[in-house]
C-alpha positions in Angstrom: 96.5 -27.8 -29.7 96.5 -28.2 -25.8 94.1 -29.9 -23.1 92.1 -27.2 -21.5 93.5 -28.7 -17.9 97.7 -28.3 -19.4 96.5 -24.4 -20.4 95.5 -23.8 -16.4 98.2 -24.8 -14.5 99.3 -22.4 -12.4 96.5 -20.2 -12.5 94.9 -19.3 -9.6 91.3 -20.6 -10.2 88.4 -19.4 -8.1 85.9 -22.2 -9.7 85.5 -24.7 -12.7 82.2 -25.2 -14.3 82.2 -27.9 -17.1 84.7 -30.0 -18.9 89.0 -30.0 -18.1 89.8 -32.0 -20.7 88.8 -30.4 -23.8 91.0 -29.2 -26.7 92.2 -26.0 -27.2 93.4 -24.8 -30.8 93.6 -20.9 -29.8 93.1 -18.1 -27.4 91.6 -14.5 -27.8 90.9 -11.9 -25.3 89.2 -9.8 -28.8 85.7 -11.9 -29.3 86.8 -10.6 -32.9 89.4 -12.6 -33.2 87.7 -15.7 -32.0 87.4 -19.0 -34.0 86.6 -22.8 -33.1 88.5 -24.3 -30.6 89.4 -21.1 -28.7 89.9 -20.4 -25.2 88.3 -16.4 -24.9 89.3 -14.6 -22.4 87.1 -11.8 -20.5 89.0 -8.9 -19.4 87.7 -6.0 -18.1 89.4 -2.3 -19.5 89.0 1.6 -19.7 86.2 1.6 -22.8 85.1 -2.0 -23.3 84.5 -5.1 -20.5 85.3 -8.4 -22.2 82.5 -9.8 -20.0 80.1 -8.7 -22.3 81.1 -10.2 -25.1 81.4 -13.7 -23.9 77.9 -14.7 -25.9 79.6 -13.3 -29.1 82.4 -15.4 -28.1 80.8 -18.4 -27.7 78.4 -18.0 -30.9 82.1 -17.5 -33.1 83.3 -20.7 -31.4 84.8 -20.2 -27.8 84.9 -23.9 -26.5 86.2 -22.2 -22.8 85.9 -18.8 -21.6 88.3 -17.2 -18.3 86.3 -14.8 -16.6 86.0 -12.8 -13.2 82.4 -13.0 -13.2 80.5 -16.1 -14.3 77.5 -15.2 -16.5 74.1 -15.9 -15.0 72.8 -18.2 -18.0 75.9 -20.3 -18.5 76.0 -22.0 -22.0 76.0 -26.1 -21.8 78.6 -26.9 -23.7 81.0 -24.4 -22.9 83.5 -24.5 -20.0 83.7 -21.4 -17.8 86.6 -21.0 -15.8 86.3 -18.1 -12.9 89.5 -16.2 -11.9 90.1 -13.3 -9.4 92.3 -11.4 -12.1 91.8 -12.7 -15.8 94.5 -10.3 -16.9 97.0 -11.9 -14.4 95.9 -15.4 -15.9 96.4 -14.8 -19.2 99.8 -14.5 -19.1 100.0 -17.8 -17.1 97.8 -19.3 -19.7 99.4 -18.0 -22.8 102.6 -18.9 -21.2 101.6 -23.0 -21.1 100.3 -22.9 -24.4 103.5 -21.7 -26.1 105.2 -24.0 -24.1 107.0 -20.9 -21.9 109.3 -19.2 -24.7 110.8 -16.8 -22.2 111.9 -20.3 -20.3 114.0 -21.2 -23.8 115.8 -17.2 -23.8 118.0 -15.3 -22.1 114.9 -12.5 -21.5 116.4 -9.1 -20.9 114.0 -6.6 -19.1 114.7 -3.3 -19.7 112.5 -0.3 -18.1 112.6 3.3 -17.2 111.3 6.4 -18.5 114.1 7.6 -20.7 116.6 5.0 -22.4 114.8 1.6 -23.2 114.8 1.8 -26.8 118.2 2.9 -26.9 119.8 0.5 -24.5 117.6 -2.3 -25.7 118.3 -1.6 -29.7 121.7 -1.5 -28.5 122.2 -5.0 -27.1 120.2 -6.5 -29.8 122.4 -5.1 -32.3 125.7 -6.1 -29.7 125.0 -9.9 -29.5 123.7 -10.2 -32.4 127.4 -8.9 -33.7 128.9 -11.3 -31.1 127.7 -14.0 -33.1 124.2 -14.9 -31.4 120.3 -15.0 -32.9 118.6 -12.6 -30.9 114.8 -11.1 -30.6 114.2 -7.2 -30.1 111.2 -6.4 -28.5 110.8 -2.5 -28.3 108.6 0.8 -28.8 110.2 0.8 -32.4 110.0 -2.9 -33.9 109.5 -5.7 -33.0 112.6 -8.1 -34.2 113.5 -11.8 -34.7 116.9 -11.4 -36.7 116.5 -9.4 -39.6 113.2 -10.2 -39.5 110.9 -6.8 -38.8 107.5 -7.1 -37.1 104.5 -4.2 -36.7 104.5 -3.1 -33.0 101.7 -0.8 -31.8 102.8 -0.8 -28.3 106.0 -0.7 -26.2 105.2 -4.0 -24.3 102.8 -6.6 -26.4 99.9 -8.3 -24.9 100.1 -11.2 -22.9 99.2 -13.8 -25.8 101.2 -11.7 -28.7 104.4 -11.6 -26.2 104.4 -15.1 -26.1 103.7 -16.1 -29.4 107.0 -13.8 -30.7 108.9 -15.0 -27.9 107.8 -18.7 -29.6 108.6 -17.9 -32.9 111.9 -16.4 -31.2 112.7 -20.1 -30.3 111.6 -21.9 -33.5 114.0 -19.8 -35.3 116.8 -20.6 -32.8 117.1 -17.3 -30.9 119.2 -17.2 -27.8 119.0 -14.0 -26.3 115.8 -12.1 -26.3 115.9 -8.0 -25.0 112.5 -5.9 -24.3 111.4 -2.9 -23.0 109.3 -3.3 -20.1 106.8 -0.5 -19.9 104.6 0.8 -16.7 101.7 0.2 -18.1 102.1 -3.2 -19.5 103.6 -4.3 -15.8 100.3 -3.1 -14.0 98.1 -4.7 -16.4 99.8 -8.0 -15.7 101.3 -8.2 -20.0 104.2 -9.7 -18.4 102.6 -12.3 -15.9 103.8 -16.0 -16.7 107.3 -14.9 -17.8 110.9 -15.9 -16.9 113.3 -13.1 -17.0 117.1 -14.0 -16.9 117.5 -10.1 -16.4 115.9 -6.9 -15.4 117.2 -3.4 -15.8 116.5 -0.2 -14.9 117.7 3.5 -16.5 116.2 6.1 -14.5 112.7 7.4 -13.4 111.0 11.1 -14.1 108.0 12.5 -14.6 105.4 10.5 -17.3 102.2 9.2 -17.7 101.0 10.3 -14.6 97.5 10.4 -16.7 97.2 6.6 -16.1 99.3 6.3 -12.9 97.7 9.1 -11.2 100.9 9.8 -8.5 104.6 9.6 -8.9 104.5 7.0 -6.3 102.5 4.6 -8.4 104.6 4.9 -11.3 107.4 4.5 -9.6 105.4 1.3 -7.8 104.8 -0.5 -11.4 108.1 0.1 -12.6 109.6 -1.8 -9.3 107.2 -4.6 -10.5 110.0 -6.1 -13.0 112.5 -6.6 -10.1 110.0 -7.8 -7.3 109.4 -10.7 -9.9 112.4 -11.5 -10.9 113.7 -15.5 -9.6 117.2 -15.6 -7.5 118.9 -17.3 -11.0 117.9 -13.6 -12.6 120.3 -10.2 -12.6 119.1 -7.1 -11.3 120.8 -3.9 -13.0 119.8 -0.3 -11.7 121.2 2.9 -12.3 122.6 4.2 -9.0 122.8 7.7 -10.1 119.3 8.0 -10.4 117.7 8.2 -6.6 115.2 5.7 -7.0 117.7 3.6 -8.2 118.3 1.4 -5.4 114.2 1.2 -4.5 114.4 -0.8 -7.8 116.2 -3.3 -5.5 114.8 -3.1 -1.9 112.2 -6.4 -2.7 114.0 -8.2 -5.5 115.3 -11.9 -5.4 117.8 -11.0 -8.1 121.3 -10.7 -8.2 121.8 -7.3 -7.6 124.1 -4.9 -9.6 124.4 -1.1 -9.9 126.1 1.4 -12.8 126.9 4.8 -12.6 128.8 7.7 -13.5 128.6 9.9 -10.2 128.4 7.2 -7.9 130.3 4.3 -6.1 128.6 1.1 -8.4 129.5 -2.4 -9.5 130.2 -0.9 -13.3 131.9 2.5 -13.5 132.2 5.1 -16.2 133.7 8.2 -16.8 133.1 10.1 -19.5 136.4 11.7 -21.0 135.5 14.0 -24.2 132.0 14.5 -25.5 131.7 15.9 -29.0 129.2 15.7 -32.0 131.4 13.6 -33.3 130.8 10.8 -30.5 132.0 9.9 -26.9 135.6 8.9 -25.4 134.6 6.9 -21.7 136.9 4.9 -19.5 134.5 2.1 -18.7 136.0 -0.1 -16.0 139.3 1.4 -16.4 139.3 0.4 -20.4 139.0 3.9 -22.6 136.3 3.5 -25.6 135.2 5.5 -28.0 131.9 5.8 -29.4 129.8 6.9 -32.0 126.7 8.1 -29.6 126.5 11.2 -28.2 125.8 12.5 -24.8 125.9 12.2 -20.8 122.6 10.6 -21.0 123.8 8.2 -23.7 126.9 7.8 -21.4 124.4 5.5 -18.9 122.9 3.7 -22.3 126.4 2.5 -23.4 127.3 1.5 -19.5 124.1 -0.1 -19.1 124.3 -2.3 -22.4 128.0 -3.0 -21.0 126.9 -4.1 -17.6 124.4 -6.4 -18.7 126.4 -8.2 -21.6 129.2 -8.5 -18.9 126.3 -9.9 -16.7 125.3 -12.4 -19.6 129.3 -13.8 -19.2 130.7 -12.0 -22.4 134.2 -10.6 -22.5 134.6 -7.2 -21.4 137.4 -6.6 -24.1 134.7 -8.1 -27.0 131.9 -6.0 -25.9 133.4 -2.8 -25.9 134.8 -3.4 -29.4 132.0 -4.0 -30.7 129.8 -1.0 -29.1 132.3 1.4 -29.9 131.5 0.4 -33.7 127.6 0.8 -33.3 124.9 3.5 -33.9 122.1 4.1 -31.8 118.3 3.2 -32.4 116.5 5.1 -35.0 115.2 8.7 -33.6 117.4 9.2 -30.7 119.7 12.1 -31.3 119.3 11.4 -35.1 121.3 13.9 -37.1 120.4 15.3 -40.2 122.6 17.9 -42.0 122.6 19.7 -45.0 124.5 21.5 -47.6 124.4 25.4 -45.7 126.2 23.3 -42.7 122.7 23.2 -40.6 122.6 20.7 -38.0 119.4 18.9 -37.2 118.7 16.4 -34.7 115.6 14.8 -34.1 114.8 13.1 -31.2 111.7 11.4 -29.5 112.2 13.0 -26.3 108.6 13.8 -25.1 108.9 13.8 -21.4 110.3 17.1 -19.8 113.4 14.8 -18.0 114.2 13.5 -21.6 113.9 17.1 -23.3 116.3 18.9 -20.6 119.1 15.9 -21.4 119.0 16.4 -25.0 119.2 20.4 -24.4 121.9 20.2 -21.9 123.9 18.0 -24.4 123.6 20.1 -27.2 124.1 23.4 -25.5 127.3 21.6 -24.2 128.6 21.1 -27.3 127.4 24.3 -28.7 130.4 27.2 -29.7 127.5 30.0 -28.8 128.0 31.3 -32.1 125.0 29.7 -33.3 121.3 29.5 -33.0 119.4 26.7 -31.1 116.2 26.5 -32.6 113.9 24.1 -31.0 110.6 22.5 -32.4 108.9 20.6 -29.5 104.9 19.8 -29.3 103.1 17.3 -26.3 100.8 14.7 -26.8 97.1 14.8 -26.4 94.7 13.2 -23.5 97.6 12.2 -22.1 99.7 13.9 -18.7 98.6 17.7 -19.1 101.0 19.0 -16.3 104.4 18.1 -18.4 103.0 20.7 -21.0 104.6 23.7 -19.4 107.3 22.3 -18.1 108.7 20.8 -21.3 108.1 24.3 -23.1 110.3 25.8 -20.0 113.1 24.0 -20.3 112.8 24.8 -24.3 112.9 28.4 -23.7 115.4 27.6 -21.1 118.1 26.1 -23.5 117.0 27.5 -26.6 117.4 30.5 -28.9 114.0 30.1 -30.6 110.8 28.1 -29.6 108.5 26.9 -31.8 106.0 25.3 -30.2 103.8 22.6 -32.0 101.2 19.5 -32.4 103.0 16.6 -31.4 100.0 13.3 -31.3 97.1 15.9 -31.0 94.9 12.4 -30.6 91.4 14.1 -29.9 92.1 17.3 -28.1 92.2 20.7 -30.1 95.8 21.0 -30.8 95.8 24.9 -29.9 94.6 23.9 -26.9 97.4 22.1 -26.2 99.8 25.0 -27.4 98.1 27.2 -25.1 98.8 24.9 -21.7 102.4 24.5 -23.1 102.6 28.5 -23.6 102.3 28.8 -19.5 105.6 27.7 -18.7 107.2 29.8 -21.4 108.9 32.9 -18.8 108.0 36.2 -20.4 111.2 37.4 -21.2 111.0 34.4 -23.6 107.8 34.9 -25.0 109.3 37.5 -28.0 111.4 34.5 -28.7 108.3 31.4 -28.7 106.2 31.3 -31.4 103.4 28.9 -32.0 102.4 27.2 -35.1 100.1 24.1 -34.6 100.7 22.6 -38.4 104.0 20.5 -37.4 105.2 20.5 -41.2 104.6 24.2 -41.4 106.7 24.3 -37.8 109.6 22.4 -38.9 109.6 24.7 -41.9 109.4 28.0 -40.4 112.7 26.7 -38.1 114.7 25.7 -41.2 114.3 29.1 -42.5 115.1 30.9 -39.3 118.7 28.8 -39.3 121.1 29.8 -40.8 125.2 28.6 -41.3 126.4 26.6 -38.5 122.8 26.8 -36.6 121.3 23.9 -34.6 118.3 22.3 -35.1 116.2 20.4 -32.5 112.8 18.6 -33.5 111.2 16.5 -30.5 108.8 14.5 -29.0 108.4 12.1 -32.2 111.5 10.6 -33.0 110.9 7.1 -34.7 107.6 7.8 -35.6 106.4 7.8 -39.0 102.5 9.3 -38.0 100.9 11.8 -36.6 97.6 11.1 -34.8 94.5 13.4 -35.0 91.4 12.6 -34.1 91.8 9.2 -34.4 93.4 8.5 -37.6 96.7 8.3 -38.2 98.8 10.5 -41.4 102.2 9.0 -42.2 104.5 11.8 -40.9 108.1 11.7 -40.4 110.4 14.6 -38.6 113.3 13.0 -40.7 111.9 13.2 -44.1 110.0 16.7 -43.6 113.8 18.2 -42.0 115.6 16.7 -45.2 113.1 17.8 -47.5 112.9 21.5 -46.2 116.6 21.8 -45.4 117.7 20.4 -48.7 115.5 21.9 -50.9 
């Protein structure tokens, strides 16, 4: 329970009408969700205006309501509280009431399109070995030690952030590291919160169906380093050209990696096999169980940023070389007639061509690359052909698939994706819209010593269509048709 007047501070307030000093026993931004005592916030969005549920709000309990728009017929005994940006002040506001959990951590930023769950799995997994309590926020769980939590996006909402970051606390984390999405930095998720350090993997093309331009992504990705406080590291990837943009307005230490380029932390990678990777990080040779170039900059990231948080260089790299990465990312599954499979949750056409490139790397040309890739629905059409390009590009066989159909036919989908397959492909592609009967058809076409490649889902245990979601899992359907 808070005083109404603690809960504001620091929120830019456009006018007060009623009482300051009342008590506050929750907050809600969902009239749903509201009870007695609670502060409701009005947010505007893309279906639904919280504005219009303030009454509903009020008639559940609401005792104060933050709104950008004051209702004509206030309610007596209610205190309104007008704001230019409710979104922004909830973060402030959920922030006081938890007593500002990220404040208490060592909070650990990570964004990018490719690499946050990796890299951010990765150092949970590293200090929690180096002897710490740590907090994983990411697109696959949410974690608070060996405790696992739903997650239903990659970034929380403003109130739900802080209230795990709180529980984080109570339980006596130390270190805290989360994935920082786009979306959830333009819609102000992350307002009110302290970060000790921000990194950044690399930028390509996604969600350009919410962002609209490559230059507005690019804009709410920058957002984690333009807020970060001088006390605070900044960590970007200098291989990646937008790299040192990341940097340009930041107050943050700054700090690059990179394999190519001249950077603060170096690697080199020395032998890449399915069987792991040999690096000389800093002049120190590793190996590791991962796999991959782009794996190369996860590993060198996670190093940089424990070096950053004052561990021993000698400790970290021990203890990475002994670790797996997160669940879905180059996951291998094999089975008794000595087909590989590897499922992955690349679903972005930059994420597809690393996984591709890696394998065909490693690949004797003996063997078959068979590769089962689908693309999400109402989301960013103009990947669609681009991802099945570089499929036909880098693979023996296409299958081309559902992925999250959401509410858009999923033929439909199979059909954009089918432009960017080059006609001397096309007598290789094949589509087949049932993603169980797809994963099927390619573990009959492999045969000894062929490779698998299922994408776009990875961690996922679901497949969405038309609004409902049906437990499916690449990794169980794969082990089921391959070993039976």
């Amino acid at each position: 329970m808070k005083l109404l007047k603690d809960i504001l501070f620091g929120v830019s307030l456009v006018e007060i009408h009623g009482d300051r000093d009342r008590k506050v026993t929750s907050m809600a931004f969902d009239s749903r969700k509201v009870d007695d005592g609670c502060l409701f916030i009005a947010m505007g969005g893309l279906n639904v205006d919280g504005h219009d549920y303030i009454d509903a709000a009020i008639e559940k309990g609401a005792v104060a309501i933050i709104c950008e728009t004051v209702p004509t017929n206030m309610a007596a005994e209610t205190t309104y509280i007008q704001v230019n940006n409710s979104a922004a002040a909830m973060g402030i506001v959920a922030a006081n009431f938890y007593d500002h959990p990220s404040k208490k951590l060592k909070l650990v930023g990570i964004t990018g399109t490719n690499g946050k769950t990796t890299t951010a799995t990765l150092l949970f997994q590293l200090f929690r070995q180096l002897g710490y309590k740590v907090g994983l926020l990411s697109t696959v769980e949410n974690k608070i030690q060996d405790k696992v939590l739903p997650t239903k996006f990659t970034t929380p909402d403003a109130l739900q952030l802080n209230e795990l970051m709180s529980q984080m606390v109570a339980e006596g984390c130390t270190h805290c590291f989360m994935e920082v999405s786009s979306h959830a930095l333009v819609q102000n998720r992350t307002s009110g919160i302290q970060f000790a350090g921000g990194v950044f993997t690399n930028i390509s093309h996604d969600h350009l169906d919410y962002h609209k331009t490559f230059d507005e992504y690019i804009r709410a990705k920058k957002l984690l380093f333009d807020g970060l406080p001088k006390e605070a590291f900044a960590l970007v990837n200098v291989d990646d050209r937008r790299g040192m943009i990341m940097l340009q307005n930041t107050k943050g230490d700054k700090n690059t990696y990179g394999l190519k380029s001249m950077a603060d932390f170096k690697a080199k990678v020395l032998h890449n096999t399915l069987q792991g990777l040999e690096l000389d990080i800093d002049g120190i040779n590793a190996w590791f169980r991962l796999i991959g170039d782009f794996n190369a900059y996860n590993l060198l990231a996670v190093y940089a940023t424990a070096v950053l948080l004052e561990e021993e260089k000698e400790d970290v790299l021990t203890t990475l070389s002994q670790m797996d990465g997160a669940r879905g990312r180059f996951e291998q599954v094999m089975n008794t007639q000595d087909v590989l499979a590897i499922v992955d949750y690349a679903h972005t056409p930059d994420a597809l061509e690393n996984v591709l490139k890696t394998i065909d790397s490693l690949r004797t040309r003996q063997e078959k690359v068979i590769t089962v890739v689908g693309a999400g629905g109402n989301r960013d059409k103009t990947k669609r052909p681009e991802m099945a390009r570089i499929a036909a590009d880098y693979s023996d066989k296409v299958i081309l698939t559902s992925d999250n159909p959401r509410n858009e036919e999923p033929q439909d989908i199979l059909n954009d994706m089918m432009v960017g397959i080059p006609k001397v492909a096309q007598r290789h592609t094949m589509m087949i819209s049932d993603r169980r009967e797809a994963i099927r058809t390619a573990c009959n076409l492999a045969e000894a010593g062929d490779i698998i490649l299922v994408a776009g889902k990875g961690h996922e245990t679901y497949q969405e269509v038309n609004g409902v979601r049906n437990h499916f899992d690449d990794k169980e359907v794969l082990n089921e048709m391959l070993n039976n």
